[in-house]
FIMI-604820 format. One line per field, with one value per residue (C-alpha): residue in three letters; x negated, y negated, z negated. Coordinates in steps of 0.2 Angstrom, whole numbers. Each point is the difference from the previous one (the first is absolute). Layout:
rest: ALA|...;
X: X|...;
Y: Y|...;
Z: Z|...;
REM end
This chain:
rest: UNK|UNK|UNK|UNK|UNK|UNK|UNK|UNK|UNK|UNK|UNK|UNK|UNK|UNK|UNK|UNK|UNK|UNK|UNK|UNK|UNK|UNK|UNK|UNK|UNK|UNK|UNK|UNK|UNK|UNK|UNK|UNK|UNK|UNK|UNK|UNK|UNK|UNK|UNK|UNK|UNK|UNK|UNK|UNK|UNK|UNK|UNK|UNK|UNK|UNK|UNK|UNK|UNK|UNK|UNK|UNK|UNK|UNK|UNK|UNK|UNK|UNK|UNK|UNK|UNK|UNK|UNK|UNK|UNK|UNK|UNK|UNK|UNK|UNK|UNK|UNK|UNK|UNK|UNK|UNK|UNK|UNK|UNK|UNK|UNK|UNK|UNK|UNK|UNK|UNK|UNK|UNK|UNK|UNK|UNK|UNK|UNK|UNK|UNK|UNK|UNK|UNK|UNK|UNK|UNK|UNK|UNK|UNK|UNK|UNK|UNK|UNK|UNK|UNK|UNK|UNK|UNK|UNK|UNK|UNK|UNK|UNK|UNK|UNK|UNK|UNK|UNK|UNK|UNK|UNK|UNK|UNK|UNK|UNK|UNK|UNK|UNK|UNK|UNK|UNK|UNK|UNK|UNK|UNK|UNK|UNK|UNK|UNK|UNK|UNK|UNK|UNK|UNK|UNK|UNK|UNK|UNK|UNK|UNK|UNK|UNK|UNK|UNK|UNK|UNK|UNK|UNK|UNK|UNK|UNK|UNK|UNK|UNK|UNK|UNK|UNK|UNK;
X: 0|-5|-3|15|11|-7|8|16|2|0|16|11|11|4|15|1|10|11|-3|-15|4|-10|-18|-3|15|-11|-18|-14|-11|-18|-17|-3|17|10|16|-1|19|1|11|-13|-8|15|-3|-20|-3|-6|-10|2|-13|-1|-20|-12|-17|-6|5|-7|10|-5|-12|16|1|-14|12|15|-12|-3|19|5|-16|5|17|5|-2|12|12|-3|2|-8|4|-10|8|-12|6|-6|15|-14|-13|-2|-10|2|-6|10|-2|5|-16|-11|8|1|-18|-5|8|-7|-18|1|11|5|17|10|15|14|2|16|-4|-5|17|10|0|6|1|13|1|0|14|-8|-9|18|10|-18|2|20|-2|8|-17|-9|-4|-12|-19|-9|-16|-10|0|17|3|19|1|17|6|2|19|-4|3|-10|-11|-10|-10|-17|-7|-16|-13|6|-14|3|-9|12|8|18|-2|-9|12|14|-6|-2|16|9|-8|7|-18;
Y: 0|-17|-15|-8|14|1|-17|1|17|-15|-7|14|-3|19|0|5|11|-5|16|11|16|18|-2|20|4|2|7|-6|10|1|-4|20|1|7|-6|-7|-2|-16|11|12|-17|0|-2|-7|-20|-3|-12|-4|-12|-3|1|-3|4|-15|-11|-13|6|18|5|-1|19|4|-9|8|18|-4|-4|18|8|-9|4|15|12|-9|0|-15|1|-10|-3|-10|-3|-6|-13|-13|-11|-14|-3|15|7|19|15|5|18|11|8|-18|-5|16|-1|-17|2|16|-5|-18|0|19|-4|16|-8|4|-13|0|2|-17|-10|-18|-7|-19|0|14|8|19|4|-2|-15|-7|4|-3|-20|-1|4|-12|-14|8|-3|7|-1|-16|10|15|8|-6|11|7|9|12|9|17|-3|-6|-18|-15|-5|-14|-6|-5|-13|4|-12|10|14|19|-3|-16|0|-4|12|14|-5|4|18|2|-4|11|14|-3|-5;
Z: 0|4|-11|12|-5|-16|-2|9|-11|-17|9|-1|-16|-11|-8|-19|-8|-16|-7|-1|8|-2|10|-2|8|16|9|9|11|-7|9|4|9|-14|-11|-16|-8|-12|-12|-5|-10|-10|-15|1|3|18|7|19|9|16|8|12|5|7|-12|-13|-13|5|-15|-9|3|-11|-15|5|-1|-17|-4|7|-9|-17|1|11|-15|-8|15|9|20|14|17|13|16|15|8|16|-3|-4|12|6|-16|1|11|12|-2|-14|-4|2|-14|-10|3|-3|-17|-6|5|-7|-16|-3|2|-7|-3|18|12|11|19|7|-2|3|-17|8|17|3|-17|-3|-12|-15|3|6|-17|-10|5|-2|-18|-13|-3|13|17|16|-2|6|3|-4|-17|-5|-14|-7|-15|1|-18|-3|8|13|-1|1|-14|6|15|-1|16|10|-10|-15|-3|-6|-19|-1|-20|6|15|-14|-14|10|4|-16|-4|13|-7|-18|-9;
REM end
């Protein structure tokens, strides 16, 4: 994507909803083809950001490692989903990006096949920003933290980084300690 569609993409309004509704109520397809369905994380706090490879804000994915490292025993979940909705900032294939975040940050956590997250939202992106308060990412590494039923707790923008006290805080909360 270009930086001219980039910026016609801001122009596009998306309308909110005036009640949250259920966001593990559908799937996504994952990097290595398969189906990931959102209601197996019932019942454990998620975190959904939406990435890029070629980004500023890319060494982000070492913080959110740590976050799924320091809290996946305890039942926290984290989805990345690779997206070129800004600039143009990801791989295009499947297995460039895979790669490029095993090698350079031992990503372990999934990440969603590359997917719209602005520009023609998938699904989830789509309900994720018509939550009550919340609203579509402005850039890379816009974070959403969804509780254990599957609504929204709180959204977290891109300058926000993974070791943030609120962003942490809330985490912690989510998983009752």
């Amino acid at each position: 994507m270009s930086l001219a569609d980039t910026a016609r993409m801001y122009l596009r309004r998306t309308a909110s909803q005036s009640e949250s509704t259920d966001l593990y109520a559908g799937t996504v397809r994952l990097l290595d083809g398969s189906e990931l369905d959102l209601g197996s994380r019932r019942g454990h706090p998620t975190l959904f950001v939406n990435t890029a490879s070629k980004c500023g804000f890319t060494p982000q994915y070492a913080g959110l490692q740590a976050l799924y490292e320091r809290y996946g025993d305890r039942g926290f979940e984290l989805i990345g989903s690779p997206s070129a909705d800004f600039a143009g900032q990801e791989y295009d294939s499947a297995e460039e990006i895979g790669a490029f975040c095993a090698r350079t940050y031992g990503v372990t956590f999934p990440l969603t096949e590359r997917t719209s997250v602005r520009a023609d939202p998938d699904p989830l992106w789509r309900q994720l920003a018509r939550q009550p308060g919340s609203a579509p990412p402005t850039w890379n590494f816009a974070k959403y933290l969804v509780g254990g039923d599957g609504h929204l707790i709180g959204r977290w923008p891109t300058r926000c980084k993974p070791d943030d006290p609120a962003l942490v805080a809330a985490i912690e909360r989510a998983l009752g300690g």
